[in-house]
C-alpha positions in Angstrom: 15.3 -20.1 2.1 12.9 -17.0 0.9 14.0 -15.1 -2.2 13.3 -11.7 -2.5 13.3 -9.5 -4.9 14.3 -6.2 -3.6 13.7 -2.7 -5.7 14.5 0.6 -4.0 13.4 2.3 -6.8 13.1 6.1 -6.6 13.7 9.1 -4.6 13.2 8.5 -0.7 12.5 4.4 -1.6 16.6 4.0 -1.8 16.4 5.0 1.8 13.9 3.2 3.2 14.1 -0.2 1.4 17.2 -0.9 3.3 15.4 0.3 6.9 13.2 -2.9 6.2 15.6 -5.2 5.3 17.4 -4.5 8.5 13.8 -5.7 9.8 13.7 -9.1 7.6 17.3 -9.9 8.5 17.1 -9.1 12.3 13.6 -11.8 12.2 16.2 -14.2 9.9 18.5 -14.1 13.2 16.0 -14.0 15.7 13.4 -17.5 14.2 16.3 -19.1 12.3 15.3 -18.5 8.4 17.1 -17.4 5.5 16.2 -14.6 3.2 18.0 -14.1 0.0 17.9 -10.6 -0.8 18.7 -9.6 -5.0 18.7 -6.0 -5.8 17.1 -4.8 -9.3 16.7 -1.7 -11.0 13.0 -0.1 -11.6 11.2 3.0 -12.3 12.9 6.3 -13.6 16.2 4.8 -12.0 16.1 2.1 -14.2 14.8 4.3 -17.4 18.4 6.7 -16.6 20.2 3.0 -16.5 18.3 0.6 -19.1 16.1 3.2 -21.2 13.4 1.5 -19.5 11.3 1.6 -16.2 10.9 -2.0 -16.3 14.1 -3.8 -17.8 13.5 -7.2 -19.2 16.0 -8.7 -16.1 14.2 -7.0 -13.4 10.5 -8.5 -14.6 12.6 -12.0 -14.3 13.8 -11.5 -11.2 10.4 -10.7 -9.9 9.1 -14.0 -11.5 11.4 -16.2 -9.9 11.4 -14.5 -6.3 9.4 -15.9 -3.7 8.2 -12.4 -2.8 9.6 -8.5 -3.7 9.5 -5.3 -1.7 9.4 -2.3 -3.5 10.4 1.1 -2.1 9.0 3.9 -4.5 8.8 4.5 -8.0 8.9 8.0 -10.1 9.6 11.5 -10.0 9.5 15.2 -11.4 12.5 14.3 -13.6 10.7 11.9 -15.3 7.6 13.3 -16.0 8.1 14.4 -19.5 9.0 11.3 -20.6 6.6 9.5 -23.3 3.8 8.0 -21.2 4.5 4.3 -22.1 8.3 5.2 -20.2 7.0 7.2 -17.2 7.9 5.0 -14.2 4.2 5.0 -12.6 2.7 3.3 -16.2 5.8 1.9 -17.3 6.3 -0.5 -14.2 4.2 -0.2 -11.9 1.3 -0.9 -14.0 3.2 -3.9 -15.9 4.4 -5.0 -12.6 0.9 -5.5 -11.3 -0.4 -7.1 -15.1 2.7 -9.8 -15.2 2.6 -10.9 -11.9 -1.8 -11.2 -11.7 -1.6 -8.9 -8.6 -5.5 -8.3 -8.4 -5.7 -7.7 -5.1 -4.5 -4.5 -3.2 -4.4 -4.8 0.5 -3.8 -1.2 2.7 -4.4 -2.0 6.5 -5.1 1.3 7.9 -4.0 0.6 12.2 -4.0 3.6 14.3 -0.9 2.8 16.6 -1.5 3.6 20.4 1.5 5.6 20.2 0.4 7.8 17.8 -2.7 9.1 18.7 -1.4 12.7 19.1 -0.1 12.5 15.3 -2.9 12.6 13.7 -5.0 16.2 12.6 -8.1 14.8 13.5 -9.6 14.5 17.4 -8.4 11.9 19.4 -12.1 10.6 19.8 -12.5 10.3 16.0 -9.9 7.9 15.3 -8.8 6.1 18.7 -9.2 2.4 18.4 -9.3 3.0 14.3 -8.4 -0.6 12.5 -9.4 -0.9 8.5 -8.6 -2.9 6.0 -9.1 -1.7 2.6 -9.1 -4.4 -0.3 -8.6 -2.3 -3.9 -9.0 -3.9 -7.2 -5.8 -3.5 -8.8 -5.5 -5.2 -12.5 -8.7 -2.8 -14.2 -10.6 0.2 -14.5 -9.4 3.7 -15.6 -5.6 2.9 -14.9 -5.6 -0.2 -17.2 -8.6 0.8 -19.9 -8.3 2.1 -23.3 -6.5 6.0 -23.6 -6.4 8.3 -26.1 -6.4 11.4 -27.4 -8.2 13.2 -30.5 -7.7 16.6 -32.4 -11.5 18.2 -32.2 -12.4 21.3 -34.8 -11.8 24.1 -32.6 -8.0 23.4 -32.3 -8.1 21.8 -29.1 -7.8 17.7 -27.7 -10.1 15.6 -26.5 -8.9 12.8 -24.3 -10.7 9.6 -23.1 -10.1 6.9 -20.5 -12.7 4.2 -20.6 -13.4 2.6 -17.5 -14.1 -1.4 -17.8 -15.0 -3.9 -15.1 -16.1 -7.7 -16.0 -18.2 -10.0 -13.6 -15.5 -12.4 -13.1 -12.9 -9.4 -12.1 -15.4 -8.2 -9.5 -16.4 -11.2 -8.1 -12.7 -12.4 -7.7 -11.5 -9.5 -5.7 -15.4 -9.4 -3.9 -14.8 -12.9 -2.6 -11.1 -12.7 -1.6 -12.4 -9.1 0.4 -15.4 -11.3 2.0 -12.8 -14.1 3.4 -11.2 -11.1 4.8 -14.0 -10.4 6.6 -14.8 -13.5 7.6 -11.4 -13.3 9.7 -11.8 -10.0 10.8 -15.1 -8.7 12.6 -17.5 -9.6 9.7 -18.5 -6.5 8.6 -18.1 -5.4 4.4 -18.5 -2.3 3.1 -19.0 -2.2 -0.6 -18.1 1.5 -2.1 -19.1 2.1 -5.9 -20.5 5.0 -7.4 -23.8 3.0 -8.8 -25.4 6.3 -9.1 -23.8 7.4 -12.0 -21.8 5.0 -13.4 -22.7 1.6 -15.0 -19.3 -0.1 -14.2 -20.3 0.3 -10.9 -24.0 -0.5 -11.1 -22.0 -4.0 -12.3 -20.1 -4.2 -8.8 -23.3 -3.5 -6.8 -25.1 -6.2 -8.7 -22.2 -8.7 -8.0 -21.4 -7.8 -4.8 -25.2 -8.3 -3.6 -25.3 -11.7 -5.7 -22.8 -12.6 -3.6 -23.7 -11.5 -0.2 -26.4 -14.3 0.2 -23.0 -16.6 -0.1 -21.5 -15.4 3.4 -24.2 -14.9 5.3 -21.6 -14.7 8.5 -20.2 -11.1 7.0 -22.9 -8.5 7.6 -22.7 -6.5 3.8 -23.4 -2.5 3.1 -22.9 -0.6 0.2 -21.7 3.1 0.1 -20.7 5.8 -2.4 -17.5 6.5 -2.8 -18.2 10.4 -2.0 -19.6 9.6 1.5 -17.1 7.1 2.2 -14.8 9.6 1.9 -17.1 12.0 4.0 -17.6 8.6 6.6 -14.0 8.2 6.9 -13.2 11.5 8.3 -16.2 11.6 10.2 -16.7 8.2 11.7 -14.2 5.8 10.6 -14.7 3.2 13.1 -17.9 2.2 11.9 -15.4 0.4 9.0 -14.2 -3.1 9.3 -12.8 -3.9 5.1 -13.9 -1.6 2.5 -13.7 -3.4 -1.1 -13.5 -1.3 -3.8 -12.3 -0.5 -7.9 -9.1 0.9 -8.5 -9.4 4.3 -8.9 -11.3 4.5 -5.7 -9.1 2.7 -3.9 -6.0 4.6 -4.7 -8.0 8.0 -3.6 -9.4 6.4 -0.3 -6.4 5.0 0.9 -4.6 7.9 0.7 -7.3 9.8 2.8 -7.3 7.1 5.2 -3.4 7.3 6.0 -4.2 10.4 7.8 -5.9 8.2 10.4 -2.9 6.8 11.4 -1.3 10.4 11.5 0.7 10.1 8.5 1.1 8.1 4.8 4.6 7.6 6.3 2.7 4.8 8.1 0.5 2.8 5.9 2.0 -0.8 4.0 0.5 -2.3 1.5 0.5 -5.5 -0.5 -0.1 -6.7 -3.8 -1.1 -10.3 -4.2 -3.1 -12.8 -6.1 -0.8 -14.4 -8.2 2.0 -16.9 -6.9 4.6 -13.8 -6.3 3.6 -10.9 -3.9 4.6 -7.3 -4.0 5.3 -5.3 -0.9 5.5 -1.7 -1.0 4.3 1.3 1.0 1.5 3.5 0.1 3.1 6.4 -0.1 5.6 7.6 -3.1 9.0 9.0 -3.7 8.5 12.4 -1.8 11.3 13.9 -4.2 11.3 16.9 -1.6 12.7 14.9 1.1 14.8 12.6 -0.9 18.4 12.5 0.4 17.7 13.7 3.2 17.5 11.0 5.7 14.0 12.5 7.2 11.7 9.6 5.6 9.6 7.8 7.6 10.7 3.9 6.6 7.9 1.9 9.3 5.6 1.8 6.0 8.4 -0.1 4.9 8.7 -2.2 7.4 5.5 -2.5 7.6 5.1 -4.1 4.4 7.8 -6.4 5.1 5.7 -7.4 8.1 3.0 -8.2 5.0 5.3 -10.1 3.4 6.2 -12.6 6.1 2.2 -13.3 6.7 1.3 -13.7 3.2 3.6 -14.9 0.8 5.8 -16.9 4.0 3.3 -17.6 6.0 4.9 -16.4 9.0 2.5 -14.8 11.6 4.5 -15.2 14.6 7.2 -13.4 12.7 4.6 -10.4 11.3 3.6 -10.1 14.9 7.1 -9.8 16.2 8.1 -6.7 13.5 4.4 -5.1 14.7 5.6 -5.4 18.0 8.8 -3.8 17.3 7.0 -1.1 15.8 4.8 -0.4 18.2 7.0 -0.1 20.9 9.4 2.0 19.7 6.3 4.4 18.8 5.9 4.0 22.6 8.9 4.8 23.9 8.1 8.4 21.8 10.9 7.7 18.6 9.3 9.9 15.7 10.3 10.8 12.2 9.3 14.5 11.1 6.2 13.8 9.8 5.0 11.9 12.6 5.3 15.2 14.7 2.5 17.4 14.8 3.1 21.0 14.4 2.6 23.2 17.2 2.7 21.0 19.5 5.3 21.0 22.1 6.1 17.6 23.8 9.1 16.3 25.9 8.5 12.5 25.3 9.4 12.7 21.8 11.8 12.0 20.4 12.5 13.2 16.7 14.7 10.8 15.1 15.9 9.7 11.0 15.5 7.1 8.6 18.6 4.8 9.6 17.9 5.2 13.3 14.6 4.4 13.4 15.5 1.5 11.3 18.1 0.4 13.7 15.6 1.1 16.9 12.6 -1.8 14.9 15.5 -3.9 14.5 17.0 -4.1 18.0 13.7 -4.6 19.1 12.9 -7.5 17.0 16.2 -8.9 18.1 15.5 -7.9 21.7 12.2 -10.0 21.8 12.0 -13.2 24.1 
């Protein structure tokens, strides 16, 4: 029996949570296990419910699950709340504090199917398989903020960006047995050039290099990273990186595997894991039933290999995946404008749910 925490949160999460656990309960069926799914408010839902993004019950829920999926959290409608209630820093951030979720894990996988998807040149990104590892309990997002009258009238605001040796080296090792499973390549991104939180990172990062001397170690700014992903992203095997960074990166990197609509992600470190996808609430499509839910799915996928230790399961929902991608099912964003193509199929949020999970049944 695996409990799981399930929060649908905002906007298009309601309608892609459930595409997911369609995918959970059809693996249940297919290997013989039990999920126990318990449904909890967060994010500017819960704030219109509870007065709060992060009710007091949900945050127990989450401690006492075995794992939780989370669709998306926040909104327009919330964003003149007081900061401390705006869904994005009132639970997400919390979320991540409470539950010691140091470690941000964004596989980016170009799909065989989708190769026509993406913007860039079929040559750039064929065969494209990252994993970025993000810091995900300091820096910017969880440092000291505030704000100050100055003399002319106007404010001045400061975030201040803190890293200590033991948060770097706990996320730099975790991203270095990563490696060491992978193809043993690490690519360290900081911006030692100008700033001294990440002349810290470099320092530890190349302190511990001499400690796996099986993963071949490189360090890059975070400007060319950017720059290298676009322009050669194969020559990446896991990218480690701060926060802030990471959050910026990832996204950039989604459009590798021709859409954010496609890239999981999970949260881990401490003994629950969080399972969301990368992308947010997409308020414009909300309601709509046009989302693209395999990020969703995706992370479920995450879920069974690392908090359940299910591979064979993991495998079976990629597989599922993938070959519906093959047989040329595609939500709207996966379908490149302009181009004119009779294989594919353009399809919604519940049916391409329904198509991973009759393949995951299917399976022998």
């Amino acid at each position: 029996m695996y409990r799981i925490a399930v929060l649908p949160g905002d906007g298009i999460g309601v309608e892609i949570v459930p595409q997911a656990v369609k995918a959970l309960k059809a693996v249940a069926a297919r290997y013989g296990h039990q999920f126990e799914f318990a449904e909890a408010l967060v994010g500017g839902a819960a704030c219109d419910a509870a007065g709060h993004p992060l009710p007091d019950e949900t945050l127990a829920l989450c401690k006492r699950s075995d794992a939780i999926l989370l669709g998306a959290i926040g909104g327009p409608k919330w964003d003149q709340l007081p900061v401390e209630l705006r869904p994005e820093i009132g639970a997400l951030l919390p979320l991540r504090k409470e539950l010691a979720l140091f470690a941000n894990l964004r596989p980016c996988i170009l799909f065989p199917g989708l190769l026509h998807a993406s913007t860039l040149k079929e040559e750039v990104i064929k065969g494209v398989d990252i994993l970025v590892i993000r810091e995900l309990t300091g820096g910017l997002y969880f440092g000291e903020k505030k704000r100050e009258e100055t003399g002319d009238g106007g404010q001045k605001a400061t975030d201040i960006l803190t890293y200590s040796t033991y948060e770097i080296e706990r996320i730099v090792r975790f991203a270095y047995r990563a490696a060491q499973q992978r193809r043993g390549r690490l690519c360290s991104v900081d911006k030692a050039n100008v700033l001294e939180s990440s002349r810290l990172w470099r320092e530890v990062v190349s302190e511990l290099a001499g400690e796996y001397p099986d993963v071949e170690t490189t360090h890059m700014y975070v400007d060319n990273c950017a720059m290298q992903l676009i322009r050669n992203p194969r020559q990446f095997d896991v990218i480690v990186t701060e926060n802030m960074f990471g959050d910026i990166l990832t996204d950039e990197a989604s459009m590798l595997t021709g859409s954010i609509g496609m890239l999981p992600s999970a949260s881990i470190g401490g003994e629950v894991g969080l399972y969301e996808p990368a992308h947010g609430s997409a308020p414009d499509i909300a309601g709509q039933n046009q989302a693209n839910p395999l990020a969703t799915i995706l992370s479920a996928a995450m879920m069974l290999r690392y908090s359940f230790g299910l591979a064979r399961e993991a495998e079976a929902v990629e597989a599922a995946v993938c070959s519906v991608l093959e047989e040329g099912y595609r939500t709207p964003d996966l379908v490149q404008a302009g181009r004119d193509d009779a294989a594919i199929k353009v399809t919604d949020t519940v049916t391409m749910g329904d198509l991973v999970a009759e393949r995951i049944a299917a399976q022998a």
